[in-house]
BADOTI-179087 format. One line per 10 residues: number of its first residue (from 0); for each residue y, x, z of N, C-alpha, C. Coordinates in Angstrom, 3 decimals. Atoms other than C-alpha are relative to their C-alpha. Layout:
BEGIN
NUM	Y/X/Z/Y/X/Z/Y/X/Z | ...
This chain:
BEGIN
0	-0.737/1.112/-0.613/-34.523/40.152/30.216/0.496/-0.924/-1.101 | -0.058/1.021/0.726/-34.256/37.065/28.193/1.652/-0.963/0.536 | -0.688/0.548/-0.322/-31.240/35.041/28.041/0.077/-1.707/-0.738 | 0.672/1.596/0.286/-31.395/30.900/27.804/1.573/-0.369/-0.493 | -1.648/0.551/0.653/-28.017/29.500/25.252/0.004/-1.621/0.662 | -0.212/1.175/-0.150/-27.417/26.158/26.751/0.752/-1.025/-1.319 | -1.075/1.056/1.024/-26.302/23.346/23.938/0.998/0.028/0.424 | -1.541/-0.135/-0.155/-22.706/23.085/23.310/-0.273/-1.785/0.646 | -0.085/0.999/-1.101/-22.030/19.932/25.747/1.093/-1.048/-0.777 | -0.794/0.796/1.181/-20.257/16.703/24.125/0.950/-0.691/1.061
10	-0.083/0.678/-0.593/-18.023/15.056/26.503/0.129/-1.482/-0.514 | 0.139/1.074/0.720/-17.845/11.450/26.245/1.140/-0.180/-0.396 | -1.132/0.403/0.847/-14.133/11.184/25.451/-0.507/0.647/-1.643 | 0.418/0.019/1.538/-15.275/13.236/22.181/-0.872/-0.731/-0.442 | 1.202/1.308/0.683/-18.013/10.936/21.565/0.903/-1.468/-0.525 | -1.075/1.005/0.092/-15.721/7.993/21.860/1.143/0.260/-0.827 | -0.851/0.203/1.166/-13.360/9.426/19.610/-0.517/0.441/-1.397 | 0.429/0.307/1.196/-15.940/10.386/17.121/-0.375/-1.315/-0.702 | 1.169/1.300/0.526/-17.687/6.920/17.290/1.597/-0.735/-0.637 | -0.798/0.737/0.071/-14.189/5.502/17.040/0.829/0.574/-1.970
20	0.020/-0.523/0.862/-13.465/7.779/14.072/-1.138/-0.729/-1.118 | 0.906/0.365/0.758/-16.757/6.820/12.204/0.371/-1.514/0.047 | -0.494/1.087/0.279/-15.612/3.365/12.560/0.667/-0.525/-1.220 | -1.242/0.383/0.617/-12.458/3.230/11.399/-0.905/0.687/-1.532 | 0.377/-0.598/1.843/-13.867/5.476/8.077/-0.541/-1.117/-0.472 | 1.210/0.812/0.790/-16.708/2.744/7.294/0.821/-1.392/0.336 | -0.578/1.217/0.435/-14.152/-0.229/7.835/1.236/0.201/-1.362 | -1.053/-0.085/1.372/-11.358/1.420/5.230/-1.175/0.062/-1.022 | 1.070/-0.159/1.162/-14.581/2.279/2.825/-0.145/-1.647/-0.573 | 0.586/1.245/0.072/-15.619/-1.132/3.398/1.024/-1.446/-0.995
30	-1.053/1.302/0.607/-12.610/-3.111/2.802/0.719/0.396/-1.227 | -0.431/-0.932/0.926/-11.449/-0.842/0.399/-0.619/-0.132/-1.425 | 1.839/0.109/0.565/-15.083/-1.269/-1.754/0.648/-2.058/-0.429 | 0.175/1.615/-0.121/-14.482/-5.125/-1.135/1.364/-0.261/-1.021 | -1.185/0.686/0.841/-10.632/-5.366/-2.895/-0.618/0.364/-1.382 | -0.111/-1.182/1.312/-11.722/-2.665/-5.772/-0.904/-1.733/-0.900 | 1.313/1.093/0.342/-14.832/-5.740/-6.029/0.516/-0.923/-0.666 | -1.062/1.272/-0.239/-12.009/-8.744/-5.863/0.512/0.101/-1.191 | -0.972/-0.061/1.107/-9.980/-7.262/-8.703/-0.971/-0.196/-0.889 | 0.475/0.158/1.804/-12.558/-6.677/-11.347/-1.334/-0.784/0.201
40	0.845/0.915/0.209/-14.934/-9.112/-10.500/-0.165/-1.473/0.513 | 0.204/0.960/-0.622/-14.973/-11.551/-7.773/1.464/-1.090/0.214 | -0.769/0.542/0.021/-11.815/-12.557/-8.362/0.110/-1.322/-1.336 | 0.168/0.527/0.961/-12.920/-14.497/-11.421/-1.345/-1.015/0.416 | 1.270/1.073/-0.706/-16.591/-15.746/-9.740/0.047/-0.226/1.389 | 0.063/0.418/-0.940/-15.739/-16.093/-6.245/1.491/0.325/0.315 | -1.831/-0.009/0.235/-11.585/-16.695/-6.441/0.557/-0.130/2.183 | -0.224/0.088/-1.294/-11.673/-17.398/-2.420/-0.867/0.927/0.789 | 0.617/-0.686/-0.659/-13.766/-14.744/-1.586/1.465/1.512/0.761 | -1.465/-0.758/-0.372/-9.972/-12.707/-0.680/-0.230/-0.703/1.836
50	0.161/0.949/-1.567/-10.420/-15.276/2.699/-0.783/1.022/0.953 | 0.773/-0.947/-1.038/-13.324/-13.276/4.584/0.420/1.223/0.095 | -0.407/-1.685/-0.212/-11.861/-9.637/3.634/1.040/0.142/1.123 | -1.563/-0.358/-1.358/-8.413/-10.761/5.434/-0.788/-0.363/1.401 | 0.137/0.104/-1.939/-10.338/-12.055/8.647/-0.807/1.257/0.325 | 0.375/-1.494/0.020/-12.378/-8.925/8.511/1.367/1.097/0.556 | -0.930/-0.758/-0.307/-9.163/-7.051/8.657/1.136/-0.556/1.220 | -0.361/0.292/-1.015/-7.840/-9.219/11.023/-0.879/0.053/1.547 | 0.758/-0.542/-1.508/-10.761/-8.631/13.608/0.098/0.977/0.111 | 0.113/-1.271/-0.278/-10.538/-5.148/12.877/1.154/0.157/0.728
60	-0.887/-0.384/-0.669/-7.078/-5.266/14.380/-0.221/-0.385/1.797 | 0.425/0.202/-0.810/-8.584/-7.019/17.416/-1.076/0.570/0.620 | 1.105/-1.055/-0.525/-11.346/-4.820/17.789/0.774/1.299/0.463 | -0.703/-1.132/-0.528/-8.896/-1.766/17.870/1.372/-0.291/0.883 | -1.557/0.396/-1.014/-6.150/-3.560/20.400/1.168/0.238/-1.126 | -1.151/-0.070/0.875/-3.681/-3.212/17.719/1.417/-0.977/0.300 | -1.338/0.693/0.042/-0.037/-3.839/18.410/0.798/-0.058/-0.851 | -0.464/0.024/1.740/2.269/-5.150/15.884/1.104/1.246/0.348 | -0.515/-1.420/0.084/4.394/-2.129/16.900/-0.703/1.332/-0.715 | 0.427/-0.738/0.710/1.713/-0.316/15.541/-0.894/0.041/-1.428
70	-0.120/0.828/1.612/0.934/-2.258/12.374/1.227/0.202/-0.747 | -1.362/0.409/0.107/5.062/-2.011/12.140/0.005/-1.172/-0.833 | -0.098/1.478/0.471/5.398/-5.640/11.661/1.288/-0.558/1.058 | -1.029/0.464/-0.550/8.034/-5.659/14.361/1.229/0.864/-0.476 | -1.056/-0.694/-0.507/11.130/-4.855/14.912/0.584/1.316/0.059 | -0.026/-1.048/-0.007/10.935/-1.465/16.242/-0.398/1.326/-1.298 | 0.254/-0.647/1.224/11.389/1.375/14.164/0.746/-0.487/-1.560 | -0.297/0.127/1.001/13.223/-0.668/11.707/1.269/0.637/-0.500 | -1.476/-1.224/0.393/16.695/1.279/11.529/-0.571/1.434/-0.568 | -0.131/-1.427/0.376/15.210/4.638/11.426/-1.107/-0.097/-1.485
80	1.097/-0.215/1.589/12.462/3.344/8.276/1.400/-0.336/-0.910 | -0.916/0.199/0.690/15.445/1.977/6.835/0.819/1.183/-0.853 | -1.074/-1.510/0.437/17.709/4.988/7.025/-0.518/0.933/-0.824 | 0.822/-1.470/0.443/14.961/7.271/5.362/-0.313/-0.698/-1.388 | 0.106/0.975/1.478/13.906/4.473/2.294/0.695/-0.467/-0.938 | -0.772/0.434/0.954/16.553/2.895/1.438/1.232/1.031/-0.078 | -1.352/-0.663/1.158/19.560/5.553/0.419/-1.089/1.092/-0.819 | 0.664/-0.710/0.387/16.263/7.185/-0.840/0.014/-1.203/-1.377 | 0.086/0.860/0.931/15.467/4.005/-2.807/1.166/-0.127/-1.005 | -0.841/-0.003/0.784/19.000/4.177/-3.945/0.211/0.842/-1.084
90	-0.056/-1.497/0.929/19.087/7.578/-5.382/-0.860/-0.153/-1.175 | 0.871/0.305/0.961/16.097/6.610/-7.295/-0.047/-0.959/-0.843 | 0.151/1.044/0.319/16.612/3.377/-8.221/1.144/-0.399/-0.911 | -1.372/0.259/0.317/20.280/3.070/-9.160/0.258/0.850/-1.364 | 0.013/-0.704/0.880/20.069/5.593/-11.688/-1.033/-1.027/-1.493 | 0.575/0.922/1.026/17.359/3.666/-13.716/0.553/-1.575/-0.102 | -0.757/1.401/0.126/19.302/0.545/-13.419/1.147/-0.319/-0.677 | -0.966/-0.416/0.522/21.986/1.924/-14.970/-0.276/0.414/-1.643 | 0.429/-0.402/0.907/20.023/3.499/-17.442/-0.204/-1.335/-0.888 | -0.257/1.131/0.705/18.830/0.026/-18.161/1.098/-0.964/-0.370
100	-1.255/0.310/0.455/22.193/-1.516/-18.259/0.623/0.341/-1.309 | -0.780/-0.548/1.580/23.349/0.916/-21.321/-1.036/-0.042/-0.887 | 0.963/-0.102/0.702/19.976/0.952/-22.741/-0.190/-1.739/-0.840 | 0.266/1.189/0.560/20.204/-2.880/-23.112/-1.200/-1.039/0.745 | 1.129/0.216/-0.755/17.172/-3.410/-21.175/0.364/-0.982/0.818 | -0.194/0.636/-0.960/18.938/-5.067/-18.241/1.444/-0.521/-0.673 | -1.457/0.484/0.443/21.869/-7.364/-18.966/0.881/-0.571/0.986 | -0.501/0.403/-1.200/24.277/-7.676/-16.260/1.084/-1.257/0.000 | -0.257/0.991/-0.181/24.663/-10.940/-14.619/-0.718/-0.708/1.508 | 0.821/0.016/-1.218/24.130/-12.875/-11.580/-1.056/-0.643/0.189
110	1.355/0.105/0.262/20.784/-13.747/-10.832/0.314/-1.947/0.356 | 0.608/1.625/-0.827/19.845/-17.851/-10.436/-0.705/-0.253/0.168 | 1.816/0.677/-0.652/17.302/-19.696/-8.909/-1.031/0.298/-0.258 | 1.467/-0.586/0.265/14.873/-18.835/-10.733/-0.441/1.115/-0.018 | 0.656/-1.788/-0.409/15.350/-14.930/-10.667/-0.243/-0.138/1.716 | -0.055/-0.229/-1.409/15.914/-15.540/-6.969/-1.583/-0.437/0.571 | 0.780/0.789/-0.585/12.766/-17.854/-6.206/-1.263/1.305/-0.818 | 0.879/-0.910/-0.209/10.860/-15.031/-8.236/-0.255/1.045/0.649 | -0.025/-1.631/-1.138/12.131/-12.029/-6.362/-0.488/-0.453/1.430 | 0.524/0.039/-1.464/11.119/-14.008/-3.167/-1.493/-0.143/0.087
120	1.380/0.332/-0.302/7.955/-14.705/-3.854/-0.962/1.402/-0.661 | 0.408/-1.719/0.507/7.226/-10.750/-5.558/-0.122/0.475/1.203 | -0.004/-0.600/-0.846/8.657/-9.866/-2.359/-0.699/0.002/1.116 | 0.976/0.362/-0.833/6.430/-11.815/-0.325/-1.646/1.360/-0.100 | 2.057/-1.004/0.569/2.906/-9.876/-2.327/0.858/1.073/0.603 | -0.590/-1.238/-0.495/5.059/-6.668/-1.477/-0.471/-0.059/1.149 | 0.339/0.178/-1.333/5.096/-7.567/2.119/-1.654/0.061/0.231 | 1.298/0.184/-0.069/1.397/-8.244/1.610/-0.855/1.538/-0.327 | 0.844/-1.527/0.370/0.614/-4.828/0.055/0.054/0.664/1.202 | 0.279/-0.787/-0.911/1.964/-3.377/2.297/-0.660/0.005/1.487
130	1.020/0.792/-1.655/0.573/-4.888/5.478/-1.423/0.869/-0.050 | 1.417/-0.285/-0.030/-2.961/-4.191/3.488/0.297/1.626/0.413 | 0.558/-1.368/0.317/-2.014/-0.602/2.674/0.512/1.225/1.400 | -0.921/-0.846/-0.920/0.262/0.748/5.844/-0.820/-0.543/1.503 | 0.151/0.517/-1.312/-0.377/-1.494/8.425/-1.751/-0.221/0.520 | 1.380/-0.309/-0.341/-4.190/-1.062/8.358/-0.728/0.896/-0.681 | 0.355/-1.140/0.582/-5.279/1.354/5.686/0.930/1.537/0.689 | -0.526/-1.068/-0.544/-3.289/4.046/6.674/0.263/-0.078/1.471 | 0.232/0.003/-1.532/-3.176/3.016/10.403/-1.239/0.529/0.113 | 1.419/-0.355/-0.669/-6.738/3.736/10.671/-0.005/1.394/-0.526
140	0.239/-1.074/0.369/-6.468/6.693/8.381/0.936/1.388/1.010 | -0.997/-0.949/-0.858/-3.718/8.480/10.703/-1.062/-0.312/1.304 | 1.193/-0.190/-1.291/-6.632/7.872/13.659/-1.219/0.961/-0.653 | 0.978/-1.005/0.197/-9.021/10.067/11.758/0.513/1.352/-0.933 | -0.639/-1.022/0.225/-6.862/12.771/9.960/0.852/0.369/0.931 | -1.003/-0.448/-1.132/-5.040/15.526/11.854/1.323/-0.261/-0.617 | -1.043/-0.524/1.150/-2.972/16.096/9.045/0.412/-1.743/-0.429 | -0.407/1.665/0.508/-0.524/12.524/8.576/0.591/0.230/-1.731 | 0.264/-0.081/1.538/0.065/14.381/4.919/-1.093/-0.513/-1.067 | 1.514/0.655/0.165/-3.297/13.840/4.482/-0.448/-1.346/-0.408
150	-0.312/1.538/-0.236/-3.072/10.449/5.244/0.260/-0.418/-0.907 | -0.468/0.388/0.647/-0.629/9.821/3.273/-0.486/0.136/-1.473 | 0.543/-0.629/0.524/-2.109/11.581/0.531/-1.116/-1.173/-1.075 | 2.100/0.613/0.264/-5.684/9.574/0.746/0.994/-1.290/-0.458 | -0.593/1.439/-0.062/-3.313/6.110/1.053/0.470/0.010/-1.748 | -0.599/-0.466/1.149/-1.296/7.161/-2.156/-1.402/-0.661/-1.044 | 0.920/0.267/1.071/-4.421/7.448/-4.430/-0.839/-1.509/-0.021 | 1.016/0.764/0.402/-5.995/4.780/-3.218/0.691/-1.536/-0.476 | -1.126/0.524/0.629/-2.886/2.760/-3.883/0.000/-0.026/-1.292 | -0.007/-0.107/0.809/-2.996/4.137/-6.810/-1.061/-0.949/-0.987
160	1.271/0.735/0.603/-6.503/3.157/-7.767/0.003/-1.031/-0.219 | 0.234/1.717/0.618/-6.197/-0.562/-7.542/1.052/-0.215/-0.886 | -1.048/0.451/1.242/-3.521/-0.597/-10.287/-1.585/0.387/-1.383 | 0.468/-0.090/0.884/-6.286/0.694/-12.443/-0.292/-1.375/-1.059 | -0.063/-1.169/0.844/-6.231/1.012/-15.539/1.265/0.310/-0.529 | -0.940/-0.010/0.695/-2.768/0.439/-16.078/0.680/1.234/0.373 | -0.481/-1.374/-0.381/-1.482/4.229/-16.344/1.448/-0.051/0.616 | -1.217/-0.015/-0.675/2.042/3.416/-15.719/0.235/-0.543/1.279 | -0.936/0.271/-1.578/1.844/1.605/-12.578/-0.851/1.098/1.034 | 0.404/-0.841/-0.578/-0.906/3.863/-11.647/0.695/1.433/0.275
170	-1.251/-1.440/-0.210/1.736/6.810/-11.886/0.841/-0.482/1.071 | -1.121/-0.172/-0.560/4.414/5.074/-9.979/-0.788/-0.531/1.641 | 0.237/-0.311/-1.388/2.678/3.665/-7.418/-0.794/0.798/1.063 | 0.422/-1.125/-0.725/0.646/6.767/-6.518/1.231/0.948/0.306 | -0.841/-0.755/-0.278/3.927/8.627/-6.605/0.622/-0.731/1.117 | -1.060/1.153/-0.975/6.009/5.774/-4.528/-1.149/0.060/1.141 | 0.601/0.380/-1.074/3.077/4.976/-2.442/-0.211/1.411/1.295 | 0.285/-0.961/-0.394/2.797/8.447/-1.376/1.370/0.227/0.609 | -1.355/-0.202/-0.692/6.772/8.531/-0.670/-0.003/-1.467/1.649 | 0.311/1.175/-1.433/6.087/4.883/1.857/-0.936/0.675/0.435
180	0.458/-0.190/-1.451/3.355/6.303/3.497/0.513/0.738/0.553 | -0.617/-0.871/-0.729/5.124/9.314/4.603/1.281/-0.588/0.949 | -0.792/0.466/-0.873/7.861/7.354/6.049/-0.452/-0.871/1.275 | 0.657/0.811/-0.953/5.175/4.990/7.673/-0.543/0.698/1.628 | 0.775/-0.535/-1.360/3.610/7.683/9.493/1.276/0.445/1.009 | -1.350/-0.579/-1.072/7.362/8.729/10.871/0.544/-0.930/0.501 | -0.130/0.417/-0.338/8.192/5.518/11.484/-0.575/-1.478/-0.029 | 0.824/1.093/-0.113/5.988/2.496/11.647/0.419/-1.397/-0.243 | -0.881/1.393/0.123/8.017/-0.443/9.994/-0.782/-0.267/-1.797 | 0.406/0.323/1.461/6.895/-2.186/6.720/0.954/-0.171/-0.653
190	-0.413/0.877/0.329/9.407/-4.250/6.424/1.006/0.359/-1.578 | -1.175/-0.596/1.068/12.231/-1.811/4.242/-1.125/0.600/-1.190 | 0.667/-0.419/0.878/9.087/-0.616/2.465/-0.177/-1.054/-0.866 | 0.138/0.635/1.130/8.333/-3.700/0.884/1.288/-0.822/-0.666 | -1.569/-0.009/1.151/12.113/-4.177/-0.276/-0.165/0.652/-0.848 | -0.303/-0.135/1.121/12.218/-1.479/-1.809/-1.320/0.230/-1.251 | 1.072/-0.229/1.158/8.613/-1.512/-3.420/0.710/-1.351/-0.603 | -0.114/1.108/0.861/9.866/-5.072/-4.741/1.256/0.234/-1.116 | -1.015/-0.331/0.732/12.991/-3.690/-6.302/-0.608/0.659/-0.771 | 0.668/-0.656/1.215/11.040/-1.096/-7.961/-0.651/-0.276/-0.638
200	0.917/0.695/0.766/8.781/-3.492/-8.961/0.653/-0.225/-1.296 | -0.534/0.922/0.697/11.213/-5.681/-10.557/0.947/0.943/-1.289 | -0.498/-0.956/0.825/12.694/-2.773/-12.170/-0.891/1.007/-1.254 | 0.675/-0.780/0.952/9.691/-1.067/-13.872/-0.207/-1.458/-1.066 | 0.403/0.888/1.215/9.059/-4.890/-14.910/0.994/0.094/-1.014 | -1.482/-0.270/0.744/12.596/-4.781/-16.642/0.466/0.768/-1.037 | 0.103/-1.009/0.791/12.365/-1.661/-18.035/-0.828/0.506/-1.174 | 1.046/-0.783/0.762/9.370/-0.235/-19.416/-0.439/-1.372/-1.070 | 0.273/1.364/1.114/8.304/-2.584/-22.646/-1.622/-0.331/0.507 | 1.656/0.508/-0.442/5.085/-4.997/-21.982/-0.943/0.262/-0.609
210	1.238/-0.339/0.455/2.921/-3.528/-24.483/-0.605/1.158/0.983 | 0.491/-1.196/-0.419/2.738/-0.514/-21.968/-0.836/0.016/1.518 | 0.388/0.182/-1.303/2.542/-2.223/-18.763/-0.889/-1.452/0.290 | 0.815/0.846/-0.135/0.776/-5.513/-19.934/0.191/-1.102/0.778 | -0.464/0.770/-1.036/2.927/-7.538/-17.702/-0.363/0.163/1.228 | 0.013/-0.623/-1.489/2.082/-5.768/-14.787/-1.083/-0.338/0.126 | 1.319/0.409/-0.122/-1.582/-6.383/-15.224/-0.823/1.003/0.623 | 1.385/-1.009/-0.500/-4.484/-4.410/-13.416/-1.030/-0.213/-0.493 | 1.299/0.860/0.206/-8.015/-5.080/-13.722/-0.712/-0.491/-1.054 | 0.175/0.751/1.298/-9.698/-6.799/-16.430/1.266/-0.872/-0.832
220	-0.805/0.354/0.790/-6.745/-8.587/-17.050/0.917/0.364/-0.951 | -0.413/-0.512/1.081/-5.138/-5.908/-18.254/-0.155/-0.006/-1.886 | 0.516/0.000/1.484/-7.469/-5.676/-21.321/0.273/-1.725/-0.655 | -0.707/1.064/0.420/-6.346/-9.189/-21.878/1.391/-0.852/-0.395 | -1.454/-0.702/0.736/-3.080/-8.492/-22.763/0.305/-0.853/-1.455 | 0.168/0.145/1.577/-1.829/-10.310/-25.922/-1.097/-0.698/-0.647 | 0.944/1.107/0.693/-5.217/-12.292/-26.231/-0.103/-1.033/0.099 | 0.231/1.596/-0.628/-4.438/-15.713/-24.543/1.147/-0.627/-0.840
């Protein structure tokens, strides 16, 4: 007596959330592939080629119904990202600020126009990172990991990566980026994230001497450092 195994059976919701899965992977690869491109190359021979990646990433949000609740670009969610970032940001932050204060580094005084008009416009790219790196890199990546460690994890490095080669920001913002996504996936707000990435910005600029950090250079420009 012979017995006949029938194939394991797929329903279509799993189909639909693999196909939707394989998606999302080959649009983060994609766009992902496309900045890495931007920094060390096309940003020098095709300076407006940044234009098609963002509408790319803006259809992708229209292709996946995306609400800005789940971009966190609103509102919601912003108390409880708050509450978890910033007395976190403080703990971390306040200490090296201090440090620079006695160290000499930072000389305390109040800021004018022109620190102000730079911190707004740092804070703006902040806002912008994070948009790229929370509000659609790691949105899509929390649709195909179970694990939102994970997530966070993958987001982190790859955060990391586009600082290359500069080791120091590549340290902080794989460490930092890895502390924002974890708050992203608990609560879905950008907004306190890119405060306090801009504070920490403005603080490693402050701190650490420019032969190390190159003026906050990535990319080829790094290696150009000191030659212009």
């Amino acid at each position: 007596m012979s017995t006949i195994t029938s194939p394991v059976e797929i329903s279509p919701a799993s189909a639909r959330r693999s196909g939707k899965q394989g998606l999302a992977a080959l649009e983060v690869l994609a766009v992902f592939a496309g900045i890495l491109l931007y920094i060390w190359r096309w940003q020098y021979s095709h300076p407006y080629f940044w234009i098609p990646f963002l509408a790319i990433v803006l259809l992708s949000h229209w292709v996946h119904h995306d609400s800005l609740r789940a971009l966190g670009l609103g509102l919601r969610e912003l108390r409880a990202s708050a509450a978890i970032i910033v007395p976190l940001g403080v703990l971390i932050l306040v200490p090296a600020l201090v440090y620079g204060v006695v160290s000499g580094a930072v000389a305390p005084a109040w800021p004018d126009l022109r620190a102000l008009h730079y911190f707004g416009d740092y804070l703006l790219w902040c806002v912008f990172q994070q948009y790229l790196t929370q509000s659609f890199f790691h949105n899509r990546l929390l649709g195909i990991f179970k694990s939102r460690h994970a997530s966070s994890l993958l987001v982190a490095v790859m955060f990391g990566a586009a600082h290359i080669p500069n080791a120091v920001l590549m340290a902080v913002t794989t460490m930092g980026g890895f502390v924002l996504a974890e708050v992203f996936a608990r609560h879905r707000n950008i907004w306190p994230l890119a405060l306090v990435q801009a504070v920490a910005g403005c603080l490693v600029a402050v701190l650490v001497p420019a032969t190390l950090i190159h003026n906050m250079r990535v990319g080829p420009g790094y290696f150009f450092f000191g030659k212009q």
